[in-house]
Short mmCIF file of the C-alpha atoms (twelve columns), coordinates in Angstrom:
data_MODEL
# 
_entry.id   MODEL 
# 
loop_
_atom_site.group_PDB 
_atom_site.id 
_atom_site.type_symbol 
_atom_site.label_atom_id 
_atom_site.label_alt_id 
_atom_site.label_comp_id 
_atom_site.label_asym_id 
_atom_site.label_seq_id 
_atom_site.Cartn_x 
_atom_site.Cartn_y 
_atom_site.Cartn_z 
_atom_site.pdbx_PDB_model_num 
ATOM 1   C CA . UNK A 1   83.616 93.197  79.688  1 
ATOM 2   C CA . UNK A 2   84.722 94.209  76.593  1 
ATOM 3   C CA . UNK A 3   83.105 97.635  75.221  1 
ATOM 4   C CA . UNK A 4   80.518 96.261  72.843  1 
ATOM 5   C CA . UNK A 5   77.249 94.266  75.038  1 
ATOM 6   C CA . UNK A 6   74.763 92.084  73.928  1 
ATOM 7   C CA . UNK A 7   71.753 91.153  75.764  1 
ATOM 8   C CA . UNK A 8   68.479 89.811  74.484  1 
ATOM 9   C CA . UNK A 9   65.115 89.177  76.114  1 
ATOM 10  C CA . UNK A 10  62.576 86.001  74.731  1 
ATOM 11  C CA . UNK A 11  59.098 86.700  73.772  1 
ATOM 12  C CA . UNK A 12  56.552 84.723  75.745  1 
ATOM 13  C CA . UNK A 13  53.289 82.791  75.984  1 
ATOM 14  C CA . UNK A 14  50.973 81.870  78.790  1 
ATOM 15  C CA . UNK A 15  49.711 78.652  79.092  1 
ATOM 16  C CA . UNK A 16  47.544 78.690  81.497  1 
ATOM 17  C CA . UNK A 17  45.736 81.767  83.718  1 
ATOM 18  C CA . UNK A 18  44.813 84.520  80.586  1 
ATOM 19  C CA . UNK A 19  42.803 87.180  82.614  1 
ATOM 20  C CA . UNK A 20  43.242 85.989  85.882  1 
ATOM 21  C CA . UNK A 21  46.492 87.765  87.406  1 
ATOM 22  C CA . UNK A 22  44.561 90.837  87.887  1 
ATOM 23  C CA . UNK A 23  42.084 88.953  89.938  1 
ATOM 24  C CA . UNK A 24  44.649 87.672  92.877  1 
ATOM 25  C CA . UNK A 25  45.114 83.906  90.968  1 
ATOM 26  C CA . UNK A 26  48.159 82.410  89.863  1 
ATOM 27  C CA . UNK A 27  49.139 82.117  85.944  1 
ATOM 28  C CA . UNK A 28  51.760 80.150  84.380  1 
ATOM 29  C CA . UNK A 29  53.805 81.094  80.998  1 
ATOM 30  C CA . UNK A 30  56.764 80.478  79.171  1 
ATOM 31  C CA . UNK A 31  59.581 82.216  77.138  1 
ATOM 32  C CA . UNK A 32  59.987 81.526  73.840  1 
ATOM 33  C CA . UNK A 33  62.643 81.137  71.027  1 
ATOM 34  C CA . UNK A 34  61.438 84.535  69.336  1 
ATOM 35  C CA . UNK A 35  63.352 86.852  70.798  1 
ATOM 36  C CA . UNK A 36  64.761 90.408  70.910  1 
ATOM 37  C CA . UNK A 37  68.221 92.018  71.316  1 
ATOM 38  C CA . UNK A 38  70.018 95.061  72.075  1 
ATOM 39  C CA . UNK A 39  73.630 96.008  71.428  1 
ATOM 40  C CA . UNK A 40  75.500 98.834  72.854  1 
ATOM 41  C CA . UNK A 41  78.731 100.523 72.756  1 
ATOM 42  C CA . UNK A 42  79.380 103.102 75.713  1 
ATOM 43  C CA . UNK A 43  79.807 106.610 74.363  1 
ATOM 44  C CA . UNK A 44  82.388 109.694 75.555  1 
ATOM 45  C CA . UNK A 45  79.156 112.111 75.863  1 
ATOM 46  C CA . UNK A 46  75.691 111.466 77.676  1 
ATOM 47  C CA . UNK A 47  73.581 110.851 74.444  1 
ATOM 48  C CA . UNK A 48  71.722 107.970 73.836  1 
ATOM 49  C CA . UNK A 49  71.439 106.926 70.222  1 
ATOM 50  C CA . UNK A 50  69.124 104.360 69.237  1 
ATOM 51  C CA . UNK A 51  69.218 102.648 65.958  1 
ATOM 52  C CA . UNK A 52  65.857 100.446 65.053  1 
ATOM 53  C CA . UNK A 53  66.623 99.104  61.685  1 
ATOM 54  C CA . UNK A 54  63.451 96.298  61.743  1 
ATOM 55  C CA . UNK A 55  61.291 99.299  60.925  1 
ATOM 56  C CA . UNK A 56  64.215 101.560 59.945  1 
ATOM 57  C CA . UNK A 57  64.114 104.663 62.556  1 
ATOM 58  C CA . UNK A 58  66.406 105.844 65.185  1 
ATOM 59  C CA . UNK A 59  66.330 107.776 68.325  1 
ATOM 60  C CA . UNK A 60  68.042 110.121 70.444  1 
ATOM 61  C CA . UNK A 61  68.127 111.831 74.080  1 
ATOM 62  C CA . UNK A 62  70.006 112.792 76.298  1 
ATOM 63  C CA . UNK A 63  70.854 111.379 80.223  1 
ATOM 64  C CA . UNK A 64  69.502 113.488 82.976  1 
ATOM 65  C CA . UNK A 65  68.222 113.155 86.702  1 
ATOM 66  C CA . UNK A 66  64.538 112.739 85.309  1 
ATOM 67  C CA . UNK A 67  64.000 112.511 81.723  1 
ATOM 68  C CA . UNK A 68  60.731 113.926 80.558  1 
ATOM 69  C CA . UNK A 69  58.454 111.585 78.088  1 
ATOM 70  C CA . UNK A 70  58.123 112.829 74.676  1 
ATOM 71  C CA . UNK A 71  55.929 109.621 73.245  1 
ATOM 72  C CA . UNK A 72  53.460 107.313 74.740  1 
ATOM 73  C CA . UNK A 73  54.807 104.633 76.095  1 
ATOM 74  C CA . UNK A 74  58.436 106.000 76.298  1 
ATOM 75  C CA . UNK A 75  60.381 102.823 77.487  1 
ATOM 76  C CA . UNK A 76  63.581 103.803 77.066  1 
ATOM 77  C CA . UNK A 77  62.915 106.324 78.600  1 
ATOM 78  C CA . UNK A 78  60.736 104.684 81.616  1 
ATOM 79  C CA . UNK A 79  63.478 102.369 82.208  1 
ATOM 80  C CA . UNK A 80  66.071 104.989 82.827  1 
ATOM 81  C CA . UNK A 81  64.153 106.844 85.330  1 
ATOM 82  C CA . UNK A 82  63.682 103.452 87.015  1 
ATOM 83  C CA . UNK A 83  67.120 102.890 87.925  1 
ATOM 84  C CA . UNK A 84  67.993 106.765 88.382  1 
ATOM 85  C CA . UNK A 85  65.000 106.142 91.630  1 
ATOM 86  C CA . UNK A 86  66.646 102.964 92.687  1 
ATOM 87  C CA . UNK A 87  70.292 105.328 93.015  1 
ATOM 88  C CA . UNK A 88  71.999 104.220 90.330  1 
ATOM 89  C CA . UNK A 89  73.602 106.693 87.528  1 
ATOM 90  C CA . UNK A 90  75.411 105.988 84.154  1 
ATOM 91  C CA . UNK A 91  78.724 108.111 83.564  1 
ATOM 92  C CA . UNK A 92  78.148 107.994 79.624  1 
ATOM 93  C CA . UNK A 93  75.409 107.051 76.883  1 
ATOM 94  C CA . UNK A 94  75.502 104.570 74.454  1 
ATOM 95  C CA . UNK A 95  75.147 103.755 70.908  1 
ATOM 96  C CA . UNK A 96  72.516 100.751 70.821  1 
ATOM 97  C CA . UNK A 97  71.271 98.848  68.281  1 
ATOM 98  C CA . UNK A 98  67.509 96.794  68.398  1 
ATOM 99  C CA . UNK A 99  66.279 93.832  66.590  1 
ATOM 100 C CA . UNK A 100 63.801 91.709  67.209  1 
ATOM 101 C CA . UNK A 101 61.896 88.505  65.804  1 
ATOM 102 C CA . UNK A 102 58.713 88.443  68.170  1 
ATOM 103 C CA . UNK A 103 55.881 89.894  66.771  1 
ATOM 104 C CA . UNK A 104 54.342 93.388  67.425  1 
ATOM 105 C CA . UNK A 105 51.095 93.922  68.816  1 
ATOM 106 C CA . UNK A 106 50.357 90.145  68.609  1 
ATOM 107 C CA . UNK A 107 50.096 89.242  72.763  1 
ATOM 108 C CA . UNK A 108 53.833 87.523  72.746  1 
ATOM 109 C CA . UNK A 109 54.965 90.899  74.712  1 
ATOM 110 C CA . UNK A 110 57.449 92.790  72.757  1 
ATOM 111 C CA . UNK A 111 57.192 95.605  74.654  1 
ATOM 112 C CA . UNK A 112 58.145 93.944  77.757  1 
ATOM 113 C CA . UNK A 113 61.121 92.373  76.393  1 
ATOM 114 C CA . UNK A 114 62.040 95.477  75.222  1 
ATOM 115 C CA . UNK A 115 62.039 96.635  78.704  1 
ATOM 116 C CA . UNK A 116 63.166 93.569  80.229  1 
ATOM 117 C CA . UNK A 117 65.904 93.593  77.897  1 
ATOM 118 C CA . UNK A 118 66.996 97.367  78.298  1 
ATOM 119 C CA . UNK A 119 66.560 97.174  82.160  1 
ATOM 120 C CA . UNK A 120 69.005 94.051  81.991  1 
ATOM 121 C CA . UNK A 121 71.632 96.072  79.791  1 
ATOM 122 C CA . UNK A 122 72.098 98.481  82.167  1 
ATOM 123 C CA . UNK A 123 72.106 96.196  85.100  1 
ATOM 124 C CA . UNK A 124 75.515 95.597  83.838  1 
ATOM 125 C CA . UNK A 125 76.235 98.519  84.569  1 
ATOM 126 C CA . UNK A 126 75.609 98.327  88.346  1 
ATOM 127 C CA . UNK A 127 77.758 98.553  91.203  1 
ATOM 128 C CA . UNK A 128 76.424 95.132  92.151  1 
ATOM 129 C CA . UNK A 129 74.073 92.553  91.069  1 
ATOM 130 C CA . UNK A 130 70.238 92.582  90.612  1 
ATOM 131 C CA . UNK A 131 68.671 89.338  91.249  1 
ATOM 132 C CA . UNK A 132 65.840 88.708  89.170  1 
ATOM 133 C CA . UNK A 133 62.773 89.098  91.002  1 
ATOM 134 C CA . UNK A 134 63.839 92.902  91.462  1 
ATOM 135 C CA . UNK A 135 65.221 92.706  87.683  1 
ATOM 136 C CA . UNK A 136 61.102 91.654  87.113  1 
ATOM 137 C CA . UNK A 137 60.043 94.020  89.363  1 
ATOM 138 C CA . UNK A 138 61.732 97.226  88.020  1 
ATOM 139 C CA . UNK A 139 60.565 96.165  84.588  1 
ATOM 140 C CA . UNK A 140 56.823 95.862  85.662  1 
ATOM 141 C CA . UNK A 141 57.065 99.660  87.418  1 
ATOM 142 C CA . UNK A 142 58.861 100.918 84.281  1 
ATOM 143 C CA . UNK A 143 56.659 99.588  81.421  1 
ATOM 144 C CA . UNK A 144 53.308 99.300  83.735  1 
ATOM 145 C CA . UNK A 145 53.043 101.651 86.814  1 
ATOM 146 C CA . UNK A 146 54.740 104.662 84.714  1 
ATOM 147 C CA . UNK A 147 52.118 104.510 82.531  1 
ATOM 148 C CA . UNK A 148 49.259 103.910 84.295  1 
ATOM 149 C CA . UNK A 149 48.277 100.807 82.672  1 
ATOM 150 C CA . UNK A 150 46.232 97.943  83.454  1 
ATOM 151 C CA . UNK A 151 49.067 94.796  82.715  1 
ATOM 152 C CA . UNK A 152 49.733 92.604  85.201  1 
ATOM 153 C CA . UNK A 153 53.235 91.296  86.045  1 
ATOM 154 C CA . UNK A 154 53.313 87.426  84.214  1 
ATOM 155 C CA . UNK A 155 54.869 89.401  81.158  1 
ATOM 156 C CA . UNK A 156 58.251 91.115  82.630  1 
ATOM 157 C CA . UNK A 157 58.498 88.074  85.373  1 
ATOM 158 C CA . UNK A 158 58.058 85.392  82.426  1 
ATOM 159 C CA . UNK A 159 60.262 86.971  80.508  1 
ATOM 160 C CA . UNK A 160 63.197 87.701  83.432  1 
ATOM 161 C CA . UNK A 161 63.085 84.426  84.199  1 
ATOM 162 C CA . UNK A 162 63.099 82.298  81.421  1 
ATOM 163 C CA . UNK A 163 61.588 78.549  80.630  1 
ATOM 164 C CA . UNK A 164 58.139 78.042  82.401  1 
ATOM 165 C CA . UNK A 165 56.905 79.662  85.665  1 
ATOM 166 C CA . UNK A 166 54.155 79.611  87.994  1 
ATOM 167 C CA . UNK A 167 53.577 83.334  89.401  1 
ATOM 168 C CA . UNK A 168 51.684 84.423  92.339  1 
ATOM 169 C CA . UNK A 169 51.251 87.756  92.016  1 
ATOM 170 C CA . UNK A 170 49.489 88.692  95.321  1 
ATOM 171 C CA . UNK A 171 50.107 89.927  98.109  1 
ATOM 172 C CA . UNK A 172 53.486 89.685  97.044  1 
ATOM 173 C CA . UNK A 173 55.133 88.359  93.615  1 
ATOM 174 C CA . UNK A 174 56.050 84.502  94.072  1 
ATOM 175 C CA . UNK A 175 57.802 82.680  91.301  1 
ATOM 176 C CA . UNK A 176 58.272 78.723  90.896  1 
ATOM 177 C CA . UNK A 177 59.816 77.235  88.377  1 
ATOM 178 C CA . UNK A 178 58.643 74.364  86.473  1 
ATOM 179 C CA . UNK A 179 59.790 71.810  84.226  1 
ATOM 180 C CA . UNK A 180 59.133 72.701  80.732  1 
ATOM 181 C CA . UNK A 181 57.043 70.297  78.744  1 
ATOM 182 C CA . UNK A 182 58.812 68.512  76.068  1 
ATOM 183 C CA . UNK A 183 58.425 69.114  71.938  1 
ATOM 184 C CA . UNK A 184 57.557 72.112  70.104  1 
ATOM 185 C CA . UNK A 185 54.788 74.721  69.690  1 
ATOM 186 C CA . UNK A 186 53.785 76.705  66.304  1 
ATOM 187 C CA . UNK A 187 52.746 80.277  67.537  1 
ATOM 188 C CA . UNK A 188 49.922 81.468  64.550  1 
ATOM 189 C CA . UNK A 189 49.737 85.255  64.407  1 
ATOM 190 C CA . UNK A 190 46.437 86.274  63.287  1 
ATOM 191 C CA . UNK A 191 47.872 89.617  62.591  1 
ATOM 192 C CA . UNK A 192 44.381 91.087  63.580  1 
ATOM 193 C CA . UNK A 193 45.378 94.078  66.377  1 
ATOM 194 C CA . UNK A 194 44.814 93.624  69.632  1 
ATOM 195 C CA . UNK A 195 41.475 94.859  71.010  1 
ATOM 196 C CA . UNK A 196 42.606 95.321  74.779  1 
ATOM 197 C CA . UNK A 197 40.831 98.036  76.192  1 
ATOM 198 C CA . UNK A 198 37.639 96.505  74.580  1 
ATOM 199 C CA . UNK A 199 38.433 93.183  76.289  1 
ATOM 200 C CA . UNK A 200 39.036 94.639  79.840  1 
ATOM 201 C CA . UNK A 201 35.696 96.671  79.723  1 
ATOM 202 C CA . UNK A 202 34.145 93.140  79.624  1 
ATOM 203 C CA . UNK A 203 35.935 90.712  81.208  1 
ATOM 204 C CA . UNK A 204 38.165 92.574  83.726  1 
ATOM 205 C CA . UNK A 205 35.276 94.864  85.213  1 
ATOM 206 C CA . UNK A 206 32.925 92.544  84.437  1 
ATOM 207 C CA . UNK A 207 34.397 89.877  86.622  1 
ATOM 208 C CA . UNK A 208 35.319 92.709  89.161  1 
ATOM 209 C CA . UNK A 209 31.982 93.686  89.024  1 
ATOM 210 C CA . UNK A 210 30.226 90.329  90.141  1 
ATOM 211 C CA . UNK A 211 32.756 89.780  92.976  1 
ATOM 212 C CA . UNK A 212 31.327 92.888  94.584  1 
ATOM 213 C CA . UNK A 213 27.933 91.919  94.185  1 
ATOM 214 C CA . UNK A 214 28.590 88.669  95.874  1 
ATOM 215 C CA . UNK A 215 30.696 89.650  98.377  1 
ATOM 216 C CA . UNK A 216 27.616 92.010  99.745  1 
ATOM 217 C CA . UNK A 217 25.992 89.218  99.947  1 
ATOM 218 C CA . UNK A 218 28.779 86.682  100.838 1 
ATOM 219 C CA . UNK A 219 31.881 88.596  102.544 1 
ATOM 220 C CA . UNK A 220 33.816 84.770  103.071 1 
ATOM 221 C CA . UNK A 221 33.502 84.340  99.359  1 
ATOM 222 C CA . UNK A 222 37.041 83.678  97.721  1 
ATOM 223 C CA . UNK A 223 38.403 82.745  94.149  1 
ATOM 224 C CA . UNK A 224 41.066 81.341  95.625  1 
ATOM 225 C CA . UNK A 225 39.038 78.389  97.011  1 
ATOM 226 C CA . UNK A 226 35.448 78.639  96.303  1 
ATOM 227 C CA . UNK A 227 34.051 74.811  94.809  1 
ATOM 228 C CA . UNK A 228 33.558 75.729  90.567  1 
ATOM 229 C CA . UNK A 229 30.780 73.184  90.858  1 
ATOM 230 C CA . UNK A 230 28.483 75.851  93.367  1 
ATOM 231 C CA . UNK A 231 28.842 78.220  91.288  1 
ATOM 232 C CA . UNK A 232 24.837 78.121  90.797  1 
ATOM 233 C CA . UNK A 233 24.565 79.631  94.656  1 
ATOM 234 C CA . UNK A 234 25.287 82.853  92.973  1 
ATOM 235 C CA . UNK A 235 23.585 82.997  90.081  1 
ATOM 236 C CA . UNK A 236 20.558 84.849  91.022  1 
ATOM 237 C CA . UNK A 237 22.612 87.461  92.082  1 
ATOM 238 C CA . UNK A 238 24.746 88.297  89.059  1 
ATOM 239 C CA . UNK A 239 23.037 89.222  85.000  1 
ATOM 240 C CA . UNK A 240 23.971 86.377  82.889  1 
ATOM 241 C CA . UNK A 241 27.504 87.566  81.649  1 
ATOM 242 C CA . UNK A 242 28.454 87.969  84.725  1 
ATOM 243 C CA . UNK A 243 27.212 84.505  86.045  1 
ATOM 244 C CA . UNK A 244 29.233 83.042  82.932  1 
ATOM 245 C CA . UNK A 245 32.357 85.148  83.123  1 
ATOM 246 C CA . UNK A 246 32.350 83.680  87.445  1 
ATOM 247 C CA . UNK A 247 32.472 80.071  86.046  1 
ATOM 248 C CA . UNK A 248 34.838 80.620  83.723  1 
ATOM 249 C CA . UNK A 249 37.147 82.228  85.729  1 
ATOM 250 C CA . UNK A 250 36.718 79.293  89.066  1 
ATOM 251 C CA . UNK A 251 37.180 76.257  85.860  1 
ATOM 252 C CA . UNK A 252 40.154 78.543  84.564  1 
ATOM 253 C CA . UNK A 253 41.221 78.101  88.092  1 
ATOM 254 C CA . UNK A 254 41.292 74.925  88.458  1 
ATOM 255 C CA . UNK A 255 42.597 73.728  85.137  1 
ATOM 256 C CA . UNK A 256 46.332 75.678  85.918  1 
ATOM 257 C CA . UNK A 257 45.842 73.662  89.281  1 
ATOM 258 C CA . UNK A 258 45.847 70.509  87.257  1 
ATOM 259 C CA . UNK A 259 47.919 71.964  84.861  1 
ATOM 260 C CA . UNK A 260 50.943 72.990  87.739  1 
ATOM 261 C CA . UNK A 261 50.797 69.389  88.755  1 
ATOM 262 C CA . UNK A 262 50.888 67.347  85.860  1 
ATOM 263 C CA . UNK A 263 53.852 69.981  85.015  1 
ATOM 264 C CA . UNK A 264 55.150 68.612  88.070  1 
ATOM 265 C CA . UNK A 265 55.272 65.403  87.577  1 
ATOM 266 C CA . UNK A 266 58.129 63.220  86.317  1 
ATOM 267 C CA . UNK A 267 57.024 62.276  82.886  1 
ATOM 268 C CA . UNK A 268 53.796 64.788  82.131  1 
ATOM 269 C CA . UNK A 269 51.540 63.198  79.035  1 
ATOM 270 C CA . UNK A 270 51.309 65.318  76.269  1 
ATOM 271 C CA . UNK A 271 48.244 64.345  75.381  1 
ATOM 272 C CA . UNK A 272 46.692 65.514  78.844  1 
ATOM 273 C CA . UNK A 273 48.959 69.089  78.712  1 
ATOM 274 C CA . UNK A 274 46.789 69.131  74.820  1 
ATOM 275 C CA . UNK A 275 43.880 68.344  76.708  1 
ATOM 276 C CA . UNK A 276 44.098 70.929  79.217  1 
ATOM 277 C CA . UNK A 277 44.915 73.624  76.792  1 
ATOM 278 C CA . UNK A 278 41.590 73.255  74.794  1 
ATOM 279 C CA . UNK A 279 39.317 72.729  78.333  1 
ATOM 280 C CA . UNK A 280 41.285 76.464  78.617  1 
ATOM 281 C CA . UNK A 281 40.173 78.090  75.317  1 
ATOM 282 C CA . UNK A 282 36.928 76.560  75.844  1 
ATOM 283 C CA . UNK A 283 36.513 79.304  78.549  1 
ATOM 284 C CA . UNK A 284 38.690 81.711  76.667  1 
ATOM 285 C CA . UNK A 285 36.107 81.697  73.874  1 
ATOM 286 C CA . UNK A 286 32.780 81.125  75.280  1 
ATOM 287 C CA . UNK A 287 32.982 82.591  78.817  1 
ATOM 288 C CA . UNK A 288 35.283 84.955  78.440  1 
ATOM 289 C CA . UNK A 289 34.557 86.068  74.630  1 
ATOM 290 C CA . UNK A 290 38.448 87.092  73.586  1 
ATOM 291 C CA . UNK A 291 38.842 84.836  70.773  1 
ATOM 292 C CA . UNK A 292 38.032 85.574  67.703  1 
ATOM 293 C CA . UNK A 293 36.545 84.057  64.349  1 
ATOM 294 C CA . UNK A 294 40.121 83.816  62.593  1 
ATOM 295 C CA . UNK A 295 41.769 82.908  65.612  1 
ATOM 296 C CA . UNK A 296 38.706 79.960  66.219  1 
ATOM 297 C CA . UNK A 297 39.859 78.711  62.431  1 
ATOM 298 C CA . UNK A 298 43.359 79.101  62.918  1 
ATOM 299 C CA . UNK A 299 42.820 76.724  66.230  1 
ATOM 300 C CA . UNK A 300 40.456 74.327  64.307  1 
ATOM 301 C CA . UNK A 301 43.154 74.047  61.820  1 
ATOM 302 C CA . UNK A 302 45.953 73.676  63.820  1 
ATOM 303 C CA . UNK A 303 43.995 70.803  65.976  1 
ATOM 304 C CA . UNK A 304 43.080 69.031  62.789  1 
ATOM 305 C CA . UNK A 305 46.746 68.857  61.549  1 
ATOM 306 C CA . UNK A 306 47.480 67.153  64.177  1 
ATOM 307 C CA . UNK A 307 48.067 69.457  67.053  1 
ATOM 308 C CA . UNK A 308 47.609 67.949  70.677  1 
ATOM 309 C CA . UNK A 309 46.004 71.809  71.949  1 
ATOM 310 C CA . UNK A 310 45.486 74.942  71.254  1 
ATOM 311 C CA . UNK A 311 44.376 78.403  72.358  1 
ATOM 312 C CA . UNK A 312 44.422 82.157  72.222  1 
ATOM 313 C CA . UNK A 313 47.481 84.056  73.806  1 
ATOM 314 C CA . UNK A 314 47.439 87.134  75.544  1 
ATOM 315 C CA . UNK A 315 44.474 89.848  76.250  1 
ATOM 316 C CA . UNK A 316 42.593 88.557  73.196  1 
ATOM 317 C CA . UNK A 317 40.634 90.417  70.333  1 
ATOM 318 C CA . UNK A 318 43.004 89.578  67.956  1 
ATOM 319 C CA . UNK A 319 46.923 88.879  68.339  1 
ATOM 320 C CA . UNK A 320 48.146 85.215  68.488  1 
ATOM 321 C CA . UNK A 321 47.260 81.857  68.970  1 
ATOM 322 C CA . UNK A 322 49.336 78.824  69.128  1 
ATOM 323 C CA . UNK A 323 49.564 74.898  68.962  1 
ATOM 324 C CA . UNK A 324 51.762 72.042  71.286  1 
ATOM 325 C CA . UNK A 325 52.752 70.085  68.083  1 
ATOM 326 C CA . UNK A 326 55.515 67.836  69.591  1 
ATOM 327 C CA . UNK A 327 55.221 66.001  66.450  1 
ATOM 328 C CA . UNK A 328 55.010 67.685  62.497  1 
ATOM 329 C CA . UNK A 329 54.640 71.231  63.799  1 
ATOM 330 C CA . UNK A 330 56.006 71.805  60.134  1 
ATOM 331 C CA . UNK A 331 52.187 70.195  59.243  1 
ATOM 332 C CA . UNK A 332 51.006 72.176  61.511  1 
ATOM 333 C CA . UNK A 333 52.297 75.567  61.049  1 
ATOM 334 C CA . UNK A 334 50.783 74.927  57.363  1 
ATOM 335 C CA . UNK A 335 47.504 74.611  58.466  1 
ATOM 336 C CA . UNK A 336 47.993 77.756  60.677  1 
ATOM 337 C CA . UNK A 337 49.156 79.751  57.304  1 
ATOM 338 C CA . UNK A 338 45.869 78.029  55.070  1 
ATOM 339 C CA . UNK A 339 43.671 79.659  58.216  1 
ATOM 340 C CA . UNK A 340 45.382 83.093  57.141  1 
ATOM 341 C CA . UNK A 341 47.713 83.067  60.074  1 
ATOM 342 C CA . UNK A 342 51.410 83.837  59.760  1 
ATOM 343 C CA . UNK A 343 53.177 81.062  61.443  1 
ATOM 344 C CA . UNK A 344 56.410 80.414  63.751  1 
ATOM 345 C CA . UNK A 345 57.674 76.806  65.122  1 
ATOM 346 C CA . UNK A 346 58.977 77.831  68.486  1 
ATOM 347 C CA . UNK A 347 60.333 76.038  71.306  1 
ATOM 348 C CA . UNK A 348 60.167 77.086  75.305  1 
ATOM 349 C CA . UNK A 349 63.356 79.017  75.692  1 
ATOM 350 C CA . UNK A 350 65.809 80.765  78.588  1 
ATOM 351 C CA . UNK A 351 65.122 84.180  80.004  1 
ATOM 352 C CA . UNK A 352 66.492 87.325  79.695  1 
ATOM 353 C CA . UNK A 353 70.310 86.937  79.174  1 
ATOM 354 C CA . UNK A 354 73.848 88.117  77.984  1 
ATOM 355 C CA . UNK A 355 74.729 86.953  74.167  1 
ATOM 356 C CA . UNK A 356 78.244 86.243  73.310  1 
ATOM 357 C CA . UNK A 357 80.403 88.868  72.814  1 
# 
C-alpha cells in the first residue's frame, strides 16, 4: 500500500420501498455514478486534519480512546469511536482530503457516503478484513444509532454494497443482489431542503399509529402478508389519513414484489420497470403526501420528454427526484432544468471501493 489512499463511496437512490424500512418491509436501491472521495496520507503525530475544499473549510482533532462530539452530527468523529468499540486502534492520524459530486441535503445520502466512505478508509487499516455487511453495519451505528436518529439502514447497506440490492432489514439485515436494469437515469435536484422531521410526524407515526389500532382489534394482522385489496376491513377503525397512508403502504408493498421479480428476470422490460416507478409515486404523492409541487413538475416534465418513470427519492419534502431515460436522458435532463431542477445523467454504479493509487 503505498502511503497516499484513495477510497470513494457512490451516492444512491431507492427505487422501490421509500418509507417502508422502518415498518419491517423490504426496500430496494441503487448506487449511483455521483460519488464522493477521501484521500489520506498517514501522519508522524495523532492529529487528524481534514481539508474540505467543495465548500472550502478544514478540520482538526485529535485521536483518543473516546473522542467527544463538538458538532451535530460529528461523523468523523462517530466513525472513529465505532471502530475504537469494535478493538481496533490507529498508531497515527492522517492528512485527508474530501470531495464530492452528490448533492447535499437532496435525499441521494451524502452523509452516509461520507461515513461509508471514512469507515472503509480505515478498514484498511485493520488487522484483517471487514466483510461488508459488518462494513454496512458499523456505518449505520456510526451515522444513525450515535445520534439518535430515525434513518433506517437501505442508505449505508446501498451504498457498501454497490449496484442494486434488495434489503431486509428485520429481524436481522438481509442483502440480495440484483441485476441492475439497463440504460441511464437523470437525477433532478429540486434544490428545495429536505422537510424530514415534518414527513415522519405524518407518515412514519401515522402509519405506526394505525397498526396499533388494528392490531387491538386484529393481533394476526401483518404487513408482511395482509391482501392490499381488504384493506376496507379496517377502515372503520382508522381516521381517513390513516386509512390512506395503510393502502399505500400494502400497494407500495406489493409493487417492490413485482418490482424484485421482473428485476429478476432475464431480460426485464423497461417499459414495465417505467411503469412500476410511476404506480410508486402515485402513492408517494397522494397517500403518502412527500412530494412536492416542483418536484410533481419536474416529474411531469421529465415523463413528457420522454422518460419511461419517475418519482421522488428519499424522505421527501423537497430533495430529488429522478427519471429511467434509457434513451435521450440528454432530452430529458432539459426538461428537468425548464421545471427549475438542476439536473445529473447518472448511471447505477459499484459500491464503496478503493480508487487507483
Amino acid at each position: 500500500m503505498s502511503n497516499t489512499l484513495t477510497v470513494s463511496a457512490p451516492g444512491r437512490i431507492c427505487l422501490f420501498g421509500e418509507h417502508q424500512d422502518y415498518l419491517g418491509l423490504p426496500v430496494i436501491a441503487a448506487a449511483i455514478s455521483l460519488r464522493l472521495r477521501i484521500t489520506g496520507t498517514p501522519r508522524e503525530d495523532r492529529k487528524i486534519h481534514i481539508d474540505l475544499p467543495d465548500i472550502d473549510q478544514n478540520e482538526s482533532f485529535y485521536l483518543q480512546p473516546e473522542i467527544p462530539y463538538e458538532n451535530e452530527r460529528d461523523y468523523y468523529k462517530s466513525v472513529l469511536n465505532a471502530w475504537h468499540r469494535k478493538g481496533a486502534s490507529l498508531k497515527s492520524g492522517f492528512d485527508l482530503s474530501l470531495t464530492s459530486s452528490i448533492p447535499i441535503n437532496a435525499g441521494t445520502s451524502s452523509s452516509s457516503a461520507l461515513v461509508v466512505a471514512w469507515s472503509y478508509f480505515l478498514a484498511q487499516f485493520a488487522p484483517q478484513g471487514t466483510p461488508l455487511l459488518d462494513l454496512a453495519d458499523l456505518a449505520y451505528k456510526a451515522e444513525v444509532e450515535e445520534f439518535g436518529e430515525p434513518g433506517g439502514r437501505m442508505d449505508q447497506t446501498s451504498i457498501t454494497f454497490g449496484n442494486v440490492i434488495y434489503l431486509e432489514s428485520q429481524p436481522a439485515p438481509y442483502v440480495e443482489t440484483l441485476p441492475p436494469i439497463s440504460g441511464t437515469f437523470v437525477l433532478g435536484d429540486s434544490q428545495q431542503a429536505k422537510d424530514t422531521l415534518g414527513v415522519l410526524k405524518h407518515v412514519k407515526y401515522g402509519m405506526l399509529d394505525a397498526i396499533k389500532k388494528i392490531k387491538a382489534s386484529d393481533p394476526s394482522f401483518s404487513l408482511h402478508t395482509y391482501p392490499a385489496a381488504k384493506a376496507e376491513q379496517y377502515k372503520s377503525l382508522l381516521t381517513s389519513d390513516e386509512y390512506t397512508l395503510l393502502k399505500g403502504n400494502l400497494s407500495d408493498r406489493d409493487i417492490l414484489r413485482e418490482a424484485k421479480r421482473l428485476l429478476q428476470s432475464s431480460d426485464p422490460d423497461p417499459v414495465t420497470f417505467g411503469e412500476l416507478l410511476n404506480a410508486h409515486q402515485f402513492n408517494l404523492r397522494e397517500a403518502k403526501r412527500i412530494s412536492t409541487p416542483k418536484i410533481n413538475r419536474m416529474i411531469d416534465y421529465a415523463l413528457e420528454a420522454g422518460a419511461l418513470g419517475a418519482k421522488i427519492n428519499g424522505s421527501g419534502g423537497g430533495g430529488c427526484m429522478f427519471a429511467y431515460a434509457p434513451e435521450k436522458p440528454e432530452v430529458v435532463a432539459e426538461a428537468i432544468e425548464r421545471a427549475g431542477g438542476k439536473s445529473y445523467i447518472i448511471t447505477i454504479d459499484e459500491g464503496v471501493r478503493l480508487e487507483n493509487n
